[in-house]
N, C-alpha and C positions, 0 to 999 in steps of 0.2 A: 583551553575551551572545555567546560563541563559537559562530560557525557551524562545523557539524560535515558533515567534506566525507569522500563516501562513496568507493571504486572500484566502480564498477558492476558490473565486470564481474567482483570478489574476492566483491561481496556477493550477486550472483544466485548465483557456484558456491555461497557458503553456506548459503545458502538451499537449495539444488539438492541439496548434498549430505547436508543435516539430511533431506530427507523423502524421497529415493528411494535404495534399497538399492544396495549394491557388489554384479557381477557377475562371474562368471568364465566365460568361452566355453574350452570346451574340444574339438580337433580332432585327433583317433588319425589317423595315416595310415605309410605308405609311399610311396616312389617316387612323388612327385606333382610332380614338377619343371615339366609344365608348367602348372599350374594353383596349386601353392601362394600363390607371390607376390599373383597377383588375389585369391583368398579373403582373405589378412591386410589388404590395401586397402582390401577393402570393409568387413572387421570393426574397418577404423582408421578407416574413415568415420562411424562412429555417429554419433547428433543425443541423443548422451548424455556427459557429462563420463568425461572422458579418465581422473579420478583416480579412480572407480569403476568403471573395467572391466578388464579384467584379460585377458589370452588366454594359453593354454599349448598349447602344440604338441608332442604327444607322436608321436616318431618311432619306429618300430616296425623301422630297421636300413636307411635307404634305399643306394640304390647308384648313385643318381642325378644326385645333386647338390642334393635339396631339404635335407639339413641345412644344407650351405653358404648355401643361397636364404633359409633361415629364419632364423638367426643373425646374417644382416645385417638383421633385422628388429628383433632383442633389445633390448629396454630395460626402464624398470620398468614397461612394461603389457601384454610380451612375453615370457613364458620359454618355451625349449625343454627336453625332456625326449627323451633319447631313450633305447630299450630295445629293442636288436635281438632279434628274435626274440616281441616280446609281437605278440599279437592286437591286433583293433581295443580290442573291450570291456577289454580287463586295460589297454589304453593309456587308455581313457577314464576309466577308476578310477583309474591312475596318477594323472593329471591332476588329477580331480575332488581326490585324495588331497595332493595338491602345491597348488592352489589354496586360495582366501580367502574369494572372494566368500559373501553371502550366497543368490545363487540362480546354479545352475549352468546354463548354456545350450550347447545340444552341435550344432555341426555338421560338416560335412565339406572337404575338402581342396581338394574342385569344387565347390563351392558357393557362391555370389557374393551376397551378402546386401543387402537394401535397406537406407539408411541410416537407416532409423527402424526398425528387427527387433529392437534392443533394448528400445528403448520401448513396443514392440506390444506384447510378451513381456511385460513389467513386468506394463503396464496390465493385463492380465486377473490373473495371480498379486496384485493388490493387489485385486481383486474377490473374492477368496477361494476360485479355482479352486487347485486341488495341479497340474496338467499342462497345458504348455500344446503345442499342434501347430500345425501349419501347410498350406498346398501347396508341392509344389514342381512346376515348369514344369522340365520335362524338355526341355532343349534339346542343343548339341552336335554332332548332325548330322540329317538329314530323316527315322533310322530309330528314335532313339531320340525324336526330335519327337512323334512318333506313341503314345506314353505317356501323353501327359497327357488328362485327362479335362474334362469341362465342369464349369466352377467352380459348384460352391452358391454363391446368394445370399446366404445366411445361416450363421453360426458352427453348426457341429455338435458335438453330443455322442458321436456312435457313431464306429467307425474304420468308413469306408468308402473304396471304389474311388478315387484320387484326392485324396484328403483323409483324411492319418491321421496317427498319432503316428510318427516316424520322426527317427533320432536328427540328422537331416542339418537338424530346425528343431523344436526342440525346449526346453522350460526348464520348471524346479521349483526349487523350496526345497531347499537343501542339507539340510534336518531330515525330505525326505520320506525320504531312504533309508533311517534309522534306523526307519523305519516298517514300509519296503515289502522292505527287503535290496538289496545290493548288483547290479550287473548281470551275466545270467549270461555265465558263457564261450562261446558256442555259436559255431559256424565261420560262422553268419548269421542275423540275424534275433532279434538278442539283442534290439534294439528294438521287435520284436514281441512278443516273449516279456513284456517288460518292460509294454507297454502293457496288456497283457490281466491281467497281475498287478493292474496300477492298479485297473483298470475293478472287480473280484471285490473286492478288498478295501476296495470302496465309496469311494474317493479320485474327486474332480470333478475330469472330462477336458473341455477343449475345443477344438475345433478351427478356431480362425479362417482361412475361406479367403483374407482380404486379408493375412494374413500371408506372401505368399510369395517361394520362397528361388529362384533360378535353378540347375539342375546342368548343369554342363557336360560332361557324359558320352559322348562318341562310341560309338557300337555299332558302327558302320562297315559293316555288312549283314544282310540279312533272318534268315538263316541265325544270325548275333551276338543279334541280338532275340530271334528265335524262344528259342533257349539259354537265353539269361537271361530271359524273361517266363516260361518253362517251369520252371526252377529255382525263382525267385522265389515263385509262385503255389503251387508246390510246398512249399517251404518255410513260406510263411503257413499255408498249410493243417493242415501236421503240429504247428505249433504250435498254433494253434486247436483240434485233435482233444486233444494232447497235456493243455493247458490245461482245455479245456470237457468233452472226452469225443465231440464231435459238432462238424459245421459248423454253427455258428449263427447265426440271424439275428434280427432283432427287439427291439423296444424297450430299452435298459438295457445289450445285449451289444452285442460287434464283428460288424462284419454283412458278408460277403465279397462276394455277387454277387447283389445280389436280381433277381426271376426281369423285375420292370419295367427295369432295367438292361440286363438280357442280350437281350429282346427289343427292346429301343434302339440296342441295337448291332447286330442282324441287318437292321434296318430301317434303319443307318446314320446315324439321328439323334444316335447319342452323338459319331461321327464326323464327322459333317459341323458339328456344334458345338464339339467341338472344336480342328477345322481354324479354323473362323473366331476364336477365341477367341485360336490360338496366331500365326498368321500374321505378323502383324503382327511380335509379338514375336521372331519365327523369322527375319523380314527383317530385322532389330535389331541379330543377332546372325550374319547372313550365310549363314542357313540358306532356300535356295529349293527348293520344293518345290508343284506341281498337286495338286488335289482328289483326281483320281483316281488319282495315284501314292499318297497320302497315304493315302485309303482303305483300297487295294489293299497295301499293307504296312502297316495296324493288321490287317486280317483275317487275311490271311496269314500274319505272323508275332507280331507283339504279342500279338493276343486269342487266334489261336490256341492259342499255347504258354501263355497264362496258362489256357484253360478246360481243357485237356487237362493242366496241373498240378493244377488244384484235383481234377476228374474221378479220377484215379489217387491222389490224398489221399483223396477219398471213402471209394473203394474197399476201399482199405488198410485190413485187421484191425486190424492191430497198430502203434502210432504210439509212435516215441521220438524225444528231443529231439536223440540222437545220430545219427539219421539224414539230418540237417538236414548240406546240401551248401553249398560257399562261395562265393556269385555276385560278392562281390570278391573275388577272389585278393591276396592277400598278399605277392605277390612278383613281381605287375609291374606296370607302370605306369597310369595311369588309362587 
């Protein structure tokens, strides 16, 4: 009788490739020369077969140097797309629209992924959630350190403070768009806009916190923070009114700043949890930073400029999607 001699390592990818789906990660940007390279690294480090994933890198007209940086990247699990002049979102659609895969995964340019973010991603979408989200730990420098929030212990269903759908760790089924429509053009916060669609037309969201994505995002001063947590907050907000009619919070809906949260943070426990939470991580990445500097610029500028966006949303009569302001700029560098 002929013994029958296997390649181990031909017949696990078979195996491998019969029961888990092809993905395509798709990454809109501009001028990101210095952070492109690390993002594609880490998205070529997956603990997922190489002949299932797929990345496209859609350039939106750099002037930097990241086309050149990406092209020496190219091969068959690597295409670039460039399109001077598109948006983020018309580049993510490009993408999406030039890709294969069966579930599309979207993140960003400064974003450094764990080597198992694809398989995370899978494993819930094979549970039979439509969206999947993540955290990201907002790193970079000691002012944008001060963003990130204390981790839930447990996966959530609501979009909340620190744990939301955000297109920078994110994935679905190619077949959900045919559902839900395409994503809108807005100058920010199309991923907001998009997630709150999810949530209304009754699609299962979740948001696992061990999923999370590193940004390497410098703010570079209090005054930079304040700007962009002030924008940001603003702009969720005008989407949510735009969307819902109202800021809402509570079971089923996106919920923005419930009133136990805000009172956590005057009393400094959200901060001093999540100093310790990030530290570590913060020294990792060469980011040093004390308690009470740490504090003293989440109040200051962080939380400030995010309650005094939302506050001024409140307010606001009359809410449209065109009002919504661009906290990435499109035309300069990270």
């Amino acid at each position: 009788m002929q013994t029958q001699v296997f390649d181990a390592a031909t017949d696990f990818s078979r195996r491998y490739s019969a029961r888990d789906p092809s993905v395509s990660v798709i990454v809109s940007h501009i001028n990101s020369a210095r952070t492109i390279a690390s993002c594609l690294n880490h998205l070529l480090s997956q603990e997922y077969p190489r002949e299932l994933l797929q990345i496209v890198v859609v350039d939106g007209g750099s002037s930097d140097g990241s086309i050149e940086i990406v092209k020496k990247f190219e091969s068959d699990s690597v295409k670039i797309i460039v399109l001077p002049g598109s948006s983020e979102s018309q580049g993510q659609m490009a993408g999406i629209t030039a890709s294969n895969g069966d579930i599309i995964m979207l993140t960003n340019s400064d974003i450094y992924v764990p080597s198992n973010w694809v398989k995370s991603h899978v494993a819930w979408l094979d549970k039979g959630f439509d969206v999947i989200g993540g955290k990201v730990f907002w790193g970079g420098d000691e002012y944008s350190l001060t963003w990130n929030m204390p981790k839930p212990k447990l996966p959530q269903f609501v979009q909340q403070q620190g744990l939301g759908l955000g297109f920078s760790n994110c994935s679905f089924r190619r077949s959900l768009l045919s559902s839900t429509g395409e994503f809108r053009n807005l100058k920010s916060q199309h991923d907001t806009e998009f997630a709150f669609r999810i949530v209304r037309s009754g699609k299962k969201m979740v948001l696992d916190p061990d999923i999370e994505v590193y940004h390497d995002h410098p703010l570079n001063s209090c005054q930079a923070s304040f700007k962009r947590s002030f924008q940001y907050a603003f702009n969720h907000a005008l989407v949510m009114k735009s969307t819902y009619g109202r800021i809402v919070t509570g079971s089923g809906t996106p919920a923005m700043l419930p009133i136990g949260s805000l009172i956590r943070e005057w009393l400094l426990i959200n901060g001093i949890r999540a100093y310790r939470e990030s530290i570590q991580r913060a020294g990792e990445n060469g980011i040093r930073i004390g308690l009470s500097k740490f504090l003293l610029i989440r109040i200051l500028s962080t939380k400030l400029g995010q309650w005094l966006g939302v506050f001024l949303a409140i307010v606001k009569r009359e809410v449209s999607l065109s009002e919504i302001a661009n906290t990435h700029s499109r035309s300069k560098t990270n």
